[in-house]
Structure formats: C-alpha cells, structure tokens
C-alpha positions as a Python dict, from the first residue, in 0.01 Angstrom:
ca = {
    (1, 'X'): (0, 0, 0),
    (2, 'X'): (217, -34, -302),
    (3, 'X'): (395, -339, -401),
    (4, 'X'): (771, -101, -441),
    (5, 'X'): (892, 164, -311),
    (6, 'X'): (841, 556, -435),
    (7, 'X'): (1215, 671, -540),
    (8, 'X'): (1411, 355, -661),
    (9, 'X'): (1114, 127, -683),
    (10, 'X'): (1238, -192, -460),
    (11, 'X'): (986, -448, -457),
    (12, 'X'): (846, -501, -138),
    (13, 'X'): (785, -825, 43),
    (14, 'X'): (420, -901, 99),
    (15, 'X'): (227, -1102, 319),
    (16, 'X'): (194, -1476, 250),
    (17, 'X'): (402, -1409, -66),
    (18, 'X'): (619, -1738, -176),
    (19, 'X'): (916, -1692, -262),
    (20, 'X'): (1021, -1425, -83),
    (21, 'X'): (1405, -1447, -119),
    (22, 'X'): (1311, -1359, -497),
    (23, 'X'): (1163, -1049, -446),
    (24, 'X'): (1458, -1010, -170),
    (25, 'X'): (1777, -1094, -424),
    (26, 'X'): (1551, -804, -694),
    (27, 'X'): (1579, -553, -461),
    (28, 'X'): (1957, -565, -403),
    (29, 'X'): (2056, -606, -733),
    (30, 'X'): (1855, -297, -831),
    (31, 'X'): (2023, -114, -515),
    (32, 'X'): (2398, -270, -640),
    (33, 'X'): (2333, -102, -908),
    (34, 'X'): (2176, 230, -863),
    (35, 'X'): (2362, 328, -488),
    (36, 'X'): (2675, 474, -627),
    (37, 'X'): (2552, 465, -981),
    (38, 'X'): (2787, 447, -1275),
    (39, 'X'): (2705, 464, -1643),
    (40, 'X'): (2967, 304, -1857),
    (41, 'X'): (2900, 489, -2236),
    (42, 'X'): (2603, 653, -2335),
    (43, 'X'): (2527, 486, -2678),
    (44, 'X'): (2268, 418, -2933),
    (45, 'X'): (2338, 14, -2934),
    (46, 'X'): (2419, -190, -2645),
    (47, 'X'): (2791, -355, -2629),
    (48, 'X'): (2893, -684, -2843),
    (49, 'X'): (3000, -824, -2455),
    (50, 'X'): (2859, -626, -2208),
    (51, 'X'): (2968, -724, -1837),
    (52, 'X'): (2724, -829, -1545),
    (53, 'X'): (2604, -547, -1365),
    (54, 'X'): (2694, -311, -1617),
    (55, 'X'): (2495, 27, -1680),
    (56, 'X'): (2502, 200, -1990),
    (57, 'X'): (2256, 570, -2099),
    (58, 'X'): (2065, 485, -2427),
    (59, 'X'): (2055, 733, -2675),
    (60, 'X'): (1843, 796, -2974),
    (61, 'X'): (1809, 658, -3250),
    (62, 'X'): (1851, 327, -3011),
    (63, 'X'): (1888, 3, -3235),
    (64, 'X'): (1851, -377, -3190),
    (65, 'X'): (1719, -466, -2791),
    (66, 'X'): (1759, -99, -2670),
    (67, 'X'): (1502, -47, -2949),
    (68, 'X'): (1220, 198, -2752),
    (69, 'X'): (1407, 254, -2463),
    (70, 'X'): (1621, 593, -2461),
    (71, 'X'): (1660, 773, -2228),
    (72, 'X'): (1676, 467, -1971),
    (73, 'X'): (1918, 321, -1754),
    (74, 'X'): (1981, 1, -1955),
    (75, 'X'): (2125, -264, -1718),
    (76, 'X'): (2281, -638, -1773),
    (77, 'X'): (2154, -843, -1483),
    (78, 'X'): (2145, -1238, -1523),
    (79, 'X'): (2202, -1234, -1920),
    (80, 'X'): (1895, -973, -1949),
    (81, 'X'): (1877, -582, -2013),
    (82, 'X'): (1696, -437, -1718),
    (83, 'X'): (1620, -57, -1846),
    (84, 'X'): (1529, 186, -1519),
    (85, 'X'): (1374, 510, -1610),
    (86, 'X'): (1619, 805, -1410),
    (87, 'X'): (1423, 1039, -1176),
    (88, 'X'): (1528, 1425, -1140),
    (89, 'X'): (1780, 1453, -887),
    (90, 'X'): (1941, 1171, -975),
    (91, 'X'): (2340, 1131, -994),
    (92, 'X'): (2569, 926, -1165),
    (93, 'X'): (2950, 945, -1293),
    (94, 'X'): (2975, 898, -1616),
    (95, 'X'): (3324, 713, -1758),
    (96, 'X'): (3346, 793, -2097),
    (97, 'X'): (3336, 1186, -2049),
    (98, 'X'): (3510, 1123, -1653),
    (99, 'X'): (3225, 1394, -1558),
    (100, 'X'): (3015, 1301, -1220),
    (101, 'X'): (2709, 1464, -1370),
    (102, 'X'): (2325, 1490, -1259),
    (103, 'X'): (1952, 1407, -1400),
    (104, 'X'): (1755, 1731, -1433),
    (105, 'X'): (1439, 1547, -1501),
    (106, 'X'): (1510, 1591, -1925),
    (107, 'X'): (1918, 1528, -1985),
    (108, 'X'): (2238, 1468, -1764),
    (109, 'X'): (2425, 1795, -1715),
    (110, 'X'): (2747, 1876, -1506),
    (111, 'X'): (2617, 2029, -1202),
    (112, 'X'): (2630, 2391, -1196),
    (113, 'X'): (2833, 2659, -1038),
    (114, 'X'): (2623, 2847, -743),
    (115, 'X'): (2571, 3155, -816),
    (116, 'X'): (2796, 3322, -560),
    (117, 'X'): (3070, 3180, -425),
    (118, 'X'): (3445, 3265, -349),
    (119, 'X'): (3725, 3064, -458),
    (120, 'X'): (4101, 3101, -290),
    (121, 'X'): (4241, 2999, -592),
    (122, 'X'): (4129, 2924, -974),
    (123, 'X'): (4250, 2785, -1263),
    (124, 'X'): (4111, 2791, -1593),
    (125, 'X'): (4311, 2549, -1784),
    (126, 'X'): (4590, 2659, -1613),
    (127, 'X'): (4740, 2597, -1224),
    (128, 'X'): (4688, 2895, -1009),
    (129, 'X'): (4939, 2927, -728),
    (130, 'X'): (5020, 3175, -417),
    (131, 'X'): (5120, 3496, -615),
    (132, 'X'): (4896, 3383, -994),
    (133, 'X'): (4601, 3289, -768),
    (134, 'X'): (4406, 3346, -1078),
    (135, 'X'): (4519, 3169, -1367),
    (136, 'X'): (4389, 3129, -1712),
    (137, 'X'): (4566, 2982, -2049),
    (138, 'X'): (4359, 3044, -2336),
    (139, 'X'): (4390, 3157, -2700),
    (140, 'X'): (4141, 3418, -2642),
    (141, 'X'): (3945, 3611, -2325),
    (142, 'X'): (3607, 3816, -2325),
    (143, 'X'): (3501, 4050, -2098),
    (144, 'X'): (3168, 4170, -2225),
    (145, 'X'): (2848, 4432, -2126),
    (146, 'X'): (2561, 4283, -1954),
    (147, 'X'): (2316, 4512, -2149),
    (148, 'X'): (2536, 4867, -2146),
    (149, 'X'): (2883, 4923, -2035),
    (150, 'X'): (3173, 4740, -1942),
    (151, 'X'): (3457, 4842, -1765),
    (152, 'X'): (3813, 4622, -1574),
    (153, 'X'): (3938, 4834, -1285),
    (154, 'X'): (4277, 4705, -1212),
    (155, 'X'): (4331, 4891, -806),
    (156, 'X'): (4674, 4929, -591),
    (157, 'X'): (4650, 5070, -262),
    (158, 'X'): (4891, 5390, -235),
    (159, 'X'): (5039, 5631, -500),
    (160, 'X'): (5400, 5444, -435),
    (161, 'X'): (5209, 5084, -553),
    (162, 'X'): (5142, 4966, -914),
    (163, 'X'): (4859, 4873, -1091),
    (164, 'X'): (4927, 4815, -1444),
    (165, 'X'): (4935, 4514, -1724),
    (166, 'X'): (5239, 4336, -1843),
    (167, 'X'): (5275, 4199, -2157),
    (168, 'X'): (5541, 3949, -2212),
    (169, 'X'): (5733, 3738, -2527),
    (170, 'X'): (5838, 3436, -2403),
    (171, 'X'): (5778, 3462, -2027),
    (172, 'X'): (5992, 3768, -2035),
    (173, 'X'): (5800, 4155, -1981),
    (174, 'X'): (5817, 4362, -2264),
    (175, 'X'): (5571, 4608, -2214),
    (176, 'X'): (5387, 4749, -1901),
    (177, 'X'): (5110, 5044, -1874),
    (178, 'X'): (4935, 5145, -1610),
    (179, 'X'): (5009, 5347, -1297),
    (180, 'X'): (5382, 5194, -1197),
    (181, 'X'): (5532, 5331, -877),
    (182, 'X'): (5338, 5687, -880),
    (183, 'X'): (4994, 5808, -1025),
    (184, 'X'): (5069, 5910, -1369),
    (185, 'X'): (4964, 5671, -1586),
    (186, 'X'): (5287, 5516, -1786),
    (187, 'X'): (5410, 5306, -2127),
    (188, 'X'): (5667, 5112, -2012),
    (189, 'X'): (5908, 4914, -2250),
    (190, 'X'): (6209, 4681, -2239),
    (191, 'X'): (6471, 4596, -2481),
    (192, 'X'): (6749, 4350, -2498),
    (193, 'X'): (7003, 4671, -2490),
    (194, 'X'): (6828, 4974, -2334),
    (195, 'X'): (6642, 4773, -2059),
    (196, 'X'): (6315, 4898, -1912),
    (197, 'X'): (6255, 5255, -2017),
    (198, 'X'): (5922, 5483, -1984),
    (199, 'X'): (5847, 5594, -2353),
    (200, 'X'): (5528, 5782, -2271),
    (201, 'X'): (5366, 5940, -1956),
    (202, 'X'): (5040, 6145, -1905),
    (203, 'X'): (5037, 6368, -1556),
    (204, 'X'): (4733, 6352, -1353),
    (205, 'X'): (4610, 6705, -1489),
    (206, 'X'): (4629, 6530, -1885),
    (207, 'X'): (5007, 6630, -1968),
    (208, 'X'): (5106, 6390, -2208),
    (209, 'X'): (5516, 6366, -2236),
    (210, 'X'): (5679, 6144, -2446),
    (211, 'X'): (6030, 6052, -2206),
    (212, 'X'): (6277, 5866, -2469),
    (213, 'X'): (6158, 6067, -2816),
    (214, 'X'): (6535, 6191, -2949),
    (215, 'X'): (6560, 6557, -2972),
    (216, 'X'): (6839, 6780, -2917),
    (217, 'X'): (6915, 7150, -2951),
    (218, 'X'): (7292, 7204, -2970),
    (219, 'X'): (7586, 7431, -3087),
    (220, 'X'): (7956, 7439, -3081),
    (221, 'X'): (8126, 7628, -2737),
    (222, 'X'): (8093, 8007, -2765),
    (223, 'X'): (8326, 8128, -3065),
    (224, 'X'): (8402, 8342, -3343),
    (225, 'X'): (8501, 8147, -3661),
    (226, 'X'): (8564, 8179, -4018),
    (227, 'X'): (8551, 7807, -4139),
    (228, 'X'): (8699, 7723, -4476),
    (229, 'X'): (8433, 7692, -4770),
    (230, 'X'): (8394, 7300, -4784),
    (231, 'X'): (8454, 7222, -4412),
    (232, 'X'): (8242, 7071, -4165),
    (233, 'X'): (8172, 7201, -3849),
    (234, 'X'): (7987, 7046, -3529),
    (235, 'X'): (7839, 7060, -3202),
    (236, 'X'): (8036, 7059, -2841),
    (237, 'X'): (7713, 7093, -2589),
    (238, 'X'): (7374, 6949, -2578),
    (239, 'X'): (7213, 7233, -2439),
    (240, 'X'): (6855, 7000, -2466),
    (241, 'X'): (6867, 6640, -2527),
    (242, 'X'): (6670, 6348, -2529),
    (243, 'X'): (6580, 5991, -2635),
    (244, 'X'): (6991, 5828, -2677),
    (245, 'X'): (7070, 6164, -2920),
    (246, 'X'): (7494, 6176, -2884),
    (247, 'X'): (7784, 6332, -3016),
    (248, 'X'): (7984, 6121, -3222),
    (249, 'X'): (8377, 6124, -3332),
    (250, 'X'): (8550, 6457, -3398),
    (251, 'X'): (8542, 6640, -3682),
    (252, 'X'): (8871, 6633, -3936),
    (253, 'X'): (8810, 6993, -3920),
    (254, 'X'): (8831, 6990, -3491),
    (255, 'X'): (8538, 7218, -3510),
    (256, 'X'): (8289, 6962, -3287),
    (257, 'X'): (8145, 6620, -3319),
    (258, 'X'): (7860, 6544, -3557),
    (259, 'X'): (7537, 6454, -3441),
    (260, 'X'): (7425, 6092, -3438),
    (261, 'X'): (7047, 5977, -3452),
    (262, 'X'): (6955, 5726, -3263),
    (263, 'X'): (6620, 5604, -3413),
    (264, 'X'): (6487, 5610, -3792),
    (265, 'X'): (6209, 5822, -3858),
    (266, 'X'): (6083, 6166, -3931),
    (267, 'X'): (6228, 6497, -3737),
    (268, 'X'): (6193, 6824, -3723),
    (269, 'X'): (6516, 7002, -3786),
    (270, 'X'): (6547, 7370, -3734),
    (271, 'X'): (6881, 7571, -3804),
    (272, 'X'): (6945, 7894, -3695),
    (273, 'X'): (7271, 8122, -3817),
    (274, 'X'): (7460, 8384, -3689),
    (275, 'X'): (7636, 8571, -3950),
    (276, 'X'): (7868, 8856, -3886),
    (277, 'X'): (8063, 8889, -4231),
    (278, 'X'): (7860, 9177, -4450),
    (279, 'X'): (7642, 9008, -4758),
    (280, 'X'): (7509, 8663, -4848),
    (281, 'X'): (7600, 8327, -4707),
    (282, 'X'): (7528, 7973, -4734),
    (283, 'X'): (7498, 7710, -4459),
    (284, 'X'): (7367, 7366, -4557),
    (285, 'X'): (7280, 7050, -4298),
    (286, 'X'): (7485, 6744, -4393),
    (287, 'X'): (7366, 6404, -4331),
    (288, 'X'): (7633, 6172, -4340),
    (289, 'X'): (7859, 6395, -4458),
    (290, 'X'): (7744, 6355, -4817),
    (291, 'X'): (7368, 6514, -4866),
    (292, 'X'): (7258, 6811, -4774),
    (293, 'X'): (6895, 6801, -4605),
    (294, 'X'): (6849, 7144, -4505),
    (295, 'X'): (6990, 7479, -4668),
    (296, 'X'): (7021, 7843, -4563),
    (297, 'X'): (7054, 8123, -4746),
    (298, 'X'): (7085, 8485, -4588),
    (299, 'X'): (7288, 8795, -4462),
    (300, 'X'): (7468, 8937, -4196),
    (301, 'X'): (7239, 8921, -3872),
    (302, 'X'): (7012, 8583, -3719),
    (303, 'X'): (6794, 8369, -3910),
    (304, 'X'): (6658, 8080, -3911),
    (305, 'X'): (6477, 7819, -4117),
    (306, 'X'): (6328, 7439, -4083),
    (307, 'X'): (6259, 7135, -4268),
    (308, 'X'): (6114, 6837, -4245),
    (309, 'X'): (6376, 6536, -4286),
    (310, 'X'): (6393, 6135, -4292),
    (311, 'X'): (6708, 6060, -4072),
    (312, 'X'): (6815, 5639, -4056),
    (313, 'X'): (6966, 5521, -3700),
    (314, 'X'): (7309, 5559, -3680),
    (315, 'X'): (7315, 5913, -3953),
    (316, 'X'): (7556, 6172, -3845),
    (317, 'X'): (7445, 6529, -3853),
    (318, 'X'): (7685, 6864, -3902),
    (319, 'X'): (7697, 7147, -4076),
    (320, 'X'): (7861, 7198, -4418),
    (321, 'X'): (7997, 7547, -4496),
    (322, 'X'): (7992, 7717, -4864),
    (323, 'X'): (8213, 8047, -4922),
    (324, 'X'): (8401, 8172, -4632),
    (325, 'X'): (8149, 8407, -4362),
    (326, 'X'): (8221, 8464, -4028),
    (327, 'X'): (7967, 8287, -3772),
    (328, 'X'): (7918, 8316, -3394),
    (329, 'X'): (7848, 7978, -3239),
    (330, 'X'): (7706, 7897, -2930),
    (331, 'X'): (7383, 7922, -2789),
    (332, 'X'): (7148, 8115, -2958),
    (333, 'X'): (7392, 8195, -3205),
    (334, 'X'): (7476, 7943, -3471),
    (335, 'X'): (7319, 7632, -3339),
    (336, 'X'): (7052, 7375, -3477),
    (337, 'X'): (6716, 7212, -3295),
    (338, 'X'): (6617, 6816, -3409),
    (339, 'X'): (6289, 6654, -3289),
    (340, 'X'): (6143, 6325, -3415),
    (341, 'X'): (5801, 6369, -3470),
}
C-alpha cells in the first residue's frame, strides 16, 4: 500500500502513525486547494505579497524560489511555496486570461469544440438573435478549399422566395444579387432618389438584360416639314426607351423637346434622315444646343449614319438643321437611336 493516494496524492493515515491530525490538516489543504482549482497569473517569478492559499502556473525562465519548478502548480500554504505537478485531465480557471481551461498532459489549452455539434444560435464577436441567428463582426471572413474546391450555396425554398446577399452602407441596403422574388438571378441597387431598381438580370436560359441602361429611339409626330436653316428641331414620342431617358422643355422652334441624358458615359447614337427635297442636305446632332456630335451628309431618299459620343448627365440632345430640305419625321422616317454602351 502506498503512503498517498494515485490522482491528487493525499497522504494517507497509517497505522500506529503519531500525529495523525498532521497528515489529516495536509490532506485538506491540498484538497482546498486543488477541488475547484484556480490559478491566479501564470508567471515566471512568484508575487512580492502573495496571499494564503494562493495558486499561481510557473513559467519558464522561472527566477528566485520558483527557480526549477515550471510547469508546477506553485502554492502559498503556511508562509511556504508548495509546487504540485498537474496531471492530464486536469482543470482549472485561469483569472488573468478569464478562460476555464484544461491540462493536456504538456500545456493548458481552452477546451475544444466537438467535432459535431449544432448550435441554435452563434455569435462570433457579435450577438446573434431570432432572425441574425448567425452573427459575425469581423474585418475580414474566409471561406477556403479543404484540398480542391470550394463553393457557398445560399438556398430559398420556392421560385416566389429570395436567396441573395445584401450589401449595406451604414446599416442601410445598397446592393442585393441573387435570385430575389423569381429565378433569374438579379443586381439589385438603391439610391437616395431612384430607390431600389434592378440594373442587371440574366434569364434562366443565360439572357443577360441590362433593365435601367438609358436608350431611346425617338422622332417627332408624323410630319412633313421644311425647318429654317439654323433651327432646332426635336422629338414628340419615345417609340423605345429606357434607363430615366426624357424629353425635356420645348423647343423655341415648337418643333419637339430635346432629349435629355440621364447618366454620363459613352452611347451609341445612330441618326437616320428622310429627305424629300432633290440634292444634298445637311443634318447635324446638337448637344446642348452648341456642338455638333454627329453629322449627316446626303440626298433625297433614307440614310443613316452613327457615331460614337461622350454625353454628361443632364445634356440635351436635338437636331440642328443647315440649308432649308424638306424631311419626313416620324417613325422610321427622320428619327435618331441612343444607347449607352
């Protein structure tokens, strides 16, 4: 028989020992301090006052009377250090880091995760709650392969359902993709002024459309007209338009409205002219009233002819007239055709 016992090595009480209450009063002071165990700072020197009963994790490079004992328990009992060598399984929580943490037989670590589990809620430096249930605030997060691929399915349950990600400014959405309300798959945006608009879809059979891009094909009301060399003339009807393209104020000549562009950018700007008056003619597009951007030269008959133009938000678009030819307007007549690309 031993004289203590095998996992916190209590000294027993043996026959026709003196003294007994000795070996008694050792045992539960060693229990007082190891049942419930708490470890005050783990440190390389022991305290300039340390307290009765107090249990502190040596570390190397110990100093002074730790000297040759880290990794021990290091324990002031009656004005003494006591130093108890941890066993694996052992656990104690540990003040200075406010971690209840456990021996592994080499180091104290935090006790790990199991390896499944289900959680009704989580939080990662964040508070999850009935709708977030999980929650994470970080400056970064990565989802990487575990030796190939990775992929992040994000599922709804019916076509009429979304499944998409928001991204927000200021806890207020700004942008959404994904499959919102239906099964094409969607860029959503949200200004101040417009409000949430789709910008860009793709169909389920890969038809990409872009849903607020300005274009317009337009043309003043069926007529015959001879305007005066130096006037302006406009449009009456949007036969296509998209993307905020208007009309704007009437023309001094009250031949139509100019055109006015609602976003900066590169278009595509065809004009087509319907002359009926017998040799040449020249048509120009006027930006602002002031610069031509596009100019057409031809005869009696249809033609056409395109440019590539930089138009600024807010430009107004008509036509400018040189000489004096008669034009049809309308559709497919005199008309123009403005995409931004």
């Amino acid at each position: 028989m031993t004289d203590a016992t095998a996992n916190l090595d209590l000294p027993f009480i043996l026959p026709a020992q003196a003294q007994k209450h000795v070996t008694h009063n050792e045992a539960l002071q060693r229990l007082d301090a190891l049942v419930q165990l708490v470890v005050a700072t783990s440190a390389e020197s022991p305290p300039a006052d340390p307290a009765e009963g107090q249990i502190h994790w040596v570390t190397a490079p110990e100093t002074g009377p730790w000297t040759g004992r880290a990794e021990s328990l290091a324990l002031f009992q009656d004005g003494v250090w006591v130093f108890i060598p941890p066993r694996q399984g052992w656990t104690a929580f540990f003040l200075d880091d406010a971690r209840l943490k456990i021996f592994n037989g080499a180091e104290w670590i935090e006790q790990p995760l199991p390896t499944e589990t289900q959680f009704e809620r989580l939080g990662i430096a964040a508070t999850p709650d009935s709708y977030n249930r999980l929650s994470l605030c970080s400056p970064a997060s990565l989802f990487s392969h575990a030796g190939g691929s990775h992929r992040l399915t994000v599922n709804k349950s019916g076509i009429a359902e979304t499944a998409s990600l928001i991204f927000q400014s200021n806890w207020q959405g700004r942008a959404e993709m994904g499959l919102a309300g239906e099964d094409r798959f969607s860029l959503k945006v949200n200004g101040d002024v417009t409000g949430w608009r789709q910008a860009v879809s793709i169909t389920p059979e890969g038809y990409v459309r872009h849903d607020q891009r300005p274009l317009v094909r337009a043309s003043l009301a069926p007529a015959t007209l001879t305007p005066a060399a130096g006037s302006f003339t406009g449009f009456d009807i949007l036969h296509l338009s998209g993307g905020d393209i208007a009309l704007g104020s009437p023309l001094p000549s009250g031949n139509g409205h100019p055109l006015v562009v609602p976003a900066s950018g590169y278009y595509l700007l065809s004009l087509t002219v319907a002359a009926i008056s017998i040799g040449s003619h020249k048509l120009h597009v006027s930006r602002n009233g002031s610069a031509d951007i596009l100019s057409h030269v031809g005869g009696a008959g249809t033609s056409s002819t395109m440019a590539l133009v930089w138009l600024d938000v807010t430009d107004t678009v008509a036509l400018r007239h040189e000489g004096t030819t008669q034009y049809e307007f309308g559709y497919g007549k005199t008309e123009i055709s403005l995409a931004l690309l």
